[in-house]
N, C-alpha and C positions, 0 to 999 in steps of 0.2 A: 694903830700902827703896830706889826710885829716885823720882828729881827729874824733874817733868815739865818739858822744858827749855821748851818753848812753850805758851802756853796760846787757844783763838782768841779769849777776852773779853778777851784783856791780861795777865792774873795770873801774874808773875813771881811765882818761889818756889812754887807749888803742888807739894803732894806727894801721894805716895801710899805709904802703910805700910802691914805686912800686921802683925792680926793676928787673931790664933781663926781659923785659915784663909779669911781672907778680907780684904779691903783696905779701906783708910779712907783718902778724900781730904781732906788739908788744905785750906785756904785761909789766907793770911796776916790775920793781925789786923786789919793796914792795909787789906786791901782794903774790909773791911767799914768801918773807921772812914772811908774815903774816900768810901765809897757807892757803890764798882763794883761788889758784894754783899750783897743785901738776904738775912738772916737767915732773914730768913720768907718767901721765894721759895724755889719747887722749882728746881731748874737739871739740864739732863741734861748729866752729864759724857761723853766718847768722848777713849778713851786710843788716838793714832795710832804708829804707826809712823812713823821719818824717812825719807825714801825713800834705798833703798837698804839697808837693815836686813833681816836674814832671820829669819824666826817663829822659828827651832831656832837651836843653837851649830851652826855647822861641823861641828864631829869629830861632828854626830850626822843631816843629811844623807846623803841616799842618791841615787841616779840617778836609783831608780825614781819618777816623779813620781807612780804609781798608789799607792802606798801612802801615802801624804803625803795624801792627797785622802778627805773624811769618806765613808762609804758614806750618799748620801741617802734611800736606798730604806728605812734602816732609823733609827728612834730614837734618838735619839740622848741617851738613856740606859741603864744595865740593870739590872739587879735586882741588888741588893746595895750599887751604888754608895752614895757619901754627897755630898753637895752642904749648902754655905751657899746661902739665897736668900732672898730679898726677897718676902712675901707682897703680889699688886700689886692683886687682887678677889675676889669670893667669887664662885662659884658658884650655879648655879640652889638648891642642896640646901644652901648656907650654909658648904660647905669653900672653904678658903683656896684660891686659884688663883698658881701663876709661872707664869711662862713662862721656857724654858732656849731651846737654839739652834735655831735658825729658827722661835723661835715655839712651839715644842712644846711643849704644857700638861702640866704637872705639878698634878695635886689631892691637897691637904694636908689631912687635916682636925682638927679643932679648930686652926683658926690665925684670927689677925686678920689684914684688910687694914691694910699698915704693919710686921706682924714680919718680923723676921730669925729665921733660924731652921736649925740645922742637920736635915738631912733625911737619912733612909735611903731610897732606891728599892725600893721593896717587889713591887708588880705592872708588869711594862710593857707597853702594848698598842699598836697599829699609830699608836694616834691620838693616847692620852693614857697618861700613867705617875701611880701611885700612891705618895707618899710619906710616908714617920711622921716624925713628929718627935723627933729623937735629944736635940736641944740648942737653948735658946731665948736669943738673944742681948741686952742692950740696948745702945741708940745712945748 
């Protein structure tokens, strides 16, 4: 677990804890009793880096800045992986839709918009990847 030391709406003490492979943002009680957090509002959270921070520990940096660097030409998934995700819309065909990095659509099916859901990577294609559902989480 670490402590987000800053937050940009104000909210000292927010946290973020992992669990079932995957992470849960606090928010302090107070915020909500004070009214800087309405309950029943979405809010999109972004967790930054403090400048100066490096993505890797040290001892596991290298020179080469090429290898460090995603290949965008390709997917950025593959078959077999497993992923936690958030089911965000359905599809023309009624499967679940995420989206993973840069936007790359994952199709789920049988999921609701709104599950959490852990995912196997089953097919991957240039455009879109197909995933089963291993494990169905609740909030």
């Amino acid at each position: 677990m670490f402590l987000v030391k800053r937050c940009p709406v104000g909210i000292d003490g927010l946290e973020i804890e992992e669990q079932s492979q995957s992470y849960v943002v606090e928010v302090p009680k107070q915020e909500v009793d004070v009214g800087y957090v309405d309950p029943t509002e979405d809010y999109y959270v972004a967790v930054l880096k403090q400048p100066g921070e490096t993505s890797q520990p040290a001892s596991t940096q290298t020179s080469d800045d090429s290898s460090q660097q995603p290949d965008l030409d390709q997917p950025p998934v593959s078959t077999g992986e497993t992923r936690v995700v958030e089911i965000t819309e359905l599809g023309d065909q009624g499967d679940g839709l995420t989206r993973v990095e840069r936007g790359f659509v994952v199709i789920v099916p049988e999921t609701e918009v709104g599950e959490r859901v852990q995912i196997r990577i089953e097919t991957v294609h240039e455009t879109v990847a197909f995933g089963e559902v291993i494990e169905r989480y609740r909030y």
